[in-house]
N, C-alpha and C positions, 0 to 999 in steps of 0.2 A: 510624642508631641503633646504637650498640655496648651489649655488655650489661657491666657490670662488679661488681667485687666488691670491697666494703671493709668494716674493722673501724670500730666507733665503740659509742657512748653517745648514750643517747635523751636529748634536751632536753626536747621537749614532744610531747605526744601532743593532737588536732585530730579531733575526730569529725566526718565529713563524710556526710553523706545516712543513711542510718538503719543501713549496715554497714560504713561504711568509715573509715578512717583516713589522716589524713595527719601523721607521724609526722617531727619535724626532728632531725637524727642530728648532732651533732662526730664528725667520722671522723677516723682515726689519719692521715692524709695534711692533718691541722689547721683542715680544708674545714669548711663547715655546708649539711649536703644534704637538702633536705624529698624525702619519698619517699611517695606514696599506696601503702596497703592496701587494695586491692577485697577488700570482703566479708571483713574484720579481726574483723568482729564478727558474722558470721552463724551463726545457732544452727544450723544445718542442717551444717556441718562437725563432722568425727566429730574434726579435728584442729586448734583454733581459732588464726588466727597469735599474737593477740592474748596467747596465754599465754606467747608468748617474747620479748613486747615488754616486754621488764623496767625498770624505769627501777633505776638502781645495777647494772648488768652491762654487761660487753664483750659487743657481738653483734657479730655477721658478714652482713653485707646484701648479697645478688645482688636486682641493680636495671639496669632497661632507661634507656639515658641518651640522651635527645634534648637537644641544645643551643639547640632554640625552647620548649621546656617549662620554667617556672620550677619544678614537681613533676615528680618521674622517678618511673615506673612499679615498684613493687617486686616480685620475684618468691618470694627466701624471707628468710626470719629461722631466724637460731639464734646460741644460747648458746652464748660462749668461756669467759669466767671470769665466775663470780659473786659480789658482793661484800652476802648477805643481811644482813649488820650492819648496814648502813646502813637499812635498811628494817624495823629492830626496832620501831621506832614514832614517832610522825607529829615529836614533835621533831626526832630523828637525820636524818629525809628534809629534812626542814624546813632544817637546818643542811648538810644533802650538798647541797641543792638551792640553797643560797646559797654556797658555792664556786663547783659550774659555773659560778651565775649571773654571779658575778664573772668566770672564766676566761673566757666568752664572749664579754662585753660588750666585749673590744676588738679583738673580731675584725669587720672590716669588713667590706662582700657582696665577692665575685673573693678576698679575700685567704686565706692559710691560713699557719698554725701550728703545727704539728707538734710543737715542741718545749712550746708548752701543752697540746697534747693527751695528750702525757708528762707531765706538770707533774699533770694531775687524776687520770693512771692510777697513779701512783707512790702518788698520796695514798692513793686508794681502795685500795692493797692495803696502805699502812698501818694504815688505819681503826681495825680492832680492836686494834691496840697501842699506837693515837695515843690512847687515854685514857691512859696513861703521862708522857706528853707534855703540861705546858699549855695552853689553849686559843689564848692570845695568843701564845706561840710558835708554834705551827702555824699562826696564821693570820697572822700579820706576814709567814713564811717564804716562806707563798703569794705572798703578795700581793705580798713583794721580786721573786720568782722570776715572776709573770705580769706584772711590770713592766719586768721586764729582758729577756724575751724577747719582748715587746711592742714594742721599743724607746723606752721610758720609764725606763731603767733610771737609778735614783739613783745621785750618787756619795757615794760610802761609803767611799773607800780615799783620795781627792786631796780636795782644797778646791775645789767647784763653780766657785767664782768665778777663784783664781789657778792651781787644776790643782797646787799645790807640796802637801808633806806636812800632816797634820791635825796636828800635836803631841797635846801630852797633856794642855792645858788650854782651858778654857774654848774647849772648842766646840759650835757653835750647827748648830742644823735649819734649813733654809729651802726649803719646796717651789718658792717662784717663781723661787728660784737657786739648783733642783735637787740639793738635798740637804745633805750636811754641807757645812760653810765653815769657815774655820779665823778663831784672832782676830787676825788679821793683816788681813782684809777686811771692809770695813764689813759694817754686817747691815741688811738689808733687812726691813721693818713686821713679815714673817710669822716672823721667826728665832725657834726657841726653841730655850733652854741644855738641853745634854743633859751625862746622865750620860757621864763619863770612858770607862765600858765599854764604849758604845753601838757605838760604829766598829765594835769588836771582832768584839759581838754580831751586827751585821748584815750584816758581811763573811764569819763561821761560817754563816747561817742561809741565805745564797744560795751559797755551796761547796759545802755539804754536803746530804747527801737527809737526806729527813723521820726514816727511824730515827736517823740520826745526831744528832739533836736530843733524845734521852734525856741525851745527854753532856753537853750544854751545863748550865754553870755559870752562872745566872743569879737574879737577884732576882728577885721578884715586882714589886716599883717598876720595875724595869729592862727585863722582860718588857712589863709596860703603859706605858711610856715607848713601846719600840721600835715597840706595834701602832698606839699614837695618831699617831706619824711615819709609817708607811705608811699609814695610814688618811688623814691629812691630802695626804698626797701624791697618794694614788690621786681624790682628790675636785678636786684641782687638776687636776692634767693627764688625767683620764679620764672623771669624774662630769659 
């Protein structure tokens, strides 16, 4: 048994016998680690852990680690940075809580990701300026960015199919031949014609971090184009 200590975000919280917790954390080493709270919820502490189980905050978790135990024994919590925006009301959780959900869902058990576990924290400290920001921007962005370091990443800069340049016209989406295709290559049932900009747009939105998306020059048509393309995509190779 070694004891260790990592940074993460609460997924879900698991009430287990009448005071405890069993509490699944995405830690910054891109892990997904269930951790029990003995007595998380016992009124007889003058110090309940349970008030620093935040869900929308960075904690810090010292936890006892057996490698036969599928739950590691936790010993404290505490608050690093807190993001109380998100938790203004049951919408805003509702919508933080369906990010993670996406970000998680393509983490396998053994494997970890690191660089999605940056991917949800960058967001969460844009939150309160990301109303500036469209909503289909930000979430096409995501969705580019937890697919490319996923390795599901679209291509968006070459023609899926022949790898040569996209030009400037008439090109198509294709999720089951992995993204843009240029019209030099047949198109396959699912192809559909995008706007001219799109390449642009979605080669800007995985370069760049979420504040840099104030800048971006985009249509509303263009915007809801880009999220329906990764939406379709994400449901091909992940759903």
């Amino acid at each position: 048994m070694r004891i260790l200590k990592k940074q993460g975000l609460i997924i879900s919280k698991t009430r287990m016998r009448t005071t405890s917790l069993i509490v699944r954390v995405f830690c910054d080493d891109g892990t997904i680690v269930p951790l029990l709270f003995k007595g998380a919820l016992s009124s007889r502490k003058g110090d309940s852990t349970s008030a620093y189980l935040l869900p929308f905050a960075l904690l810090e978790f010292l936890y006892y680690e057996k490698e036969t135990r599928q739950v590691q024994t936790a010993s404290t919590v505490s608050i690093i940075e807190d993001f109380p925006a998100i938790r203004i009301d049951y919408e805003t959780q509702l919508l933080g809580a369906k990010f993670l959900k996406r970000a998680i869902s393509v983490i396998k058990p053994g494997e970890s990701y690191p660089e999605i576990f940056g991917i949800i924290l960058a967001l969460l400290r844009y939150w309160e300026k990301s109303q500036k920001t469209p909503d289909d921007i930000i979430w096409t962005g995501f969705l580019l960015k937890i697919l490319t370091f996923a390795g599901f990443a679209p291509a968006i800069e070459r023609c899926a199919i022949c790898q040569r340049q996209l030009g400037n016209k008439n090109i198509k989406f294709s999720p089951s031949a992995g993204g843009l295709i240029c019209n030099r290559c047949p198109s396959p049932d699912d192809a559909i014609l995008v706007g001219e900009n799109i390449p642009k747009f979605l080669q800007y939105m995985l370069g760049n971090s979420f504040p840099q998306y104030e800048k971006l020059n985009i249509t509303q048509k263009s915007s809801k184009q880009s999220k329906e393309l990764m939406e379709k995509f994400w449901i091909y190779h992940i759903a």
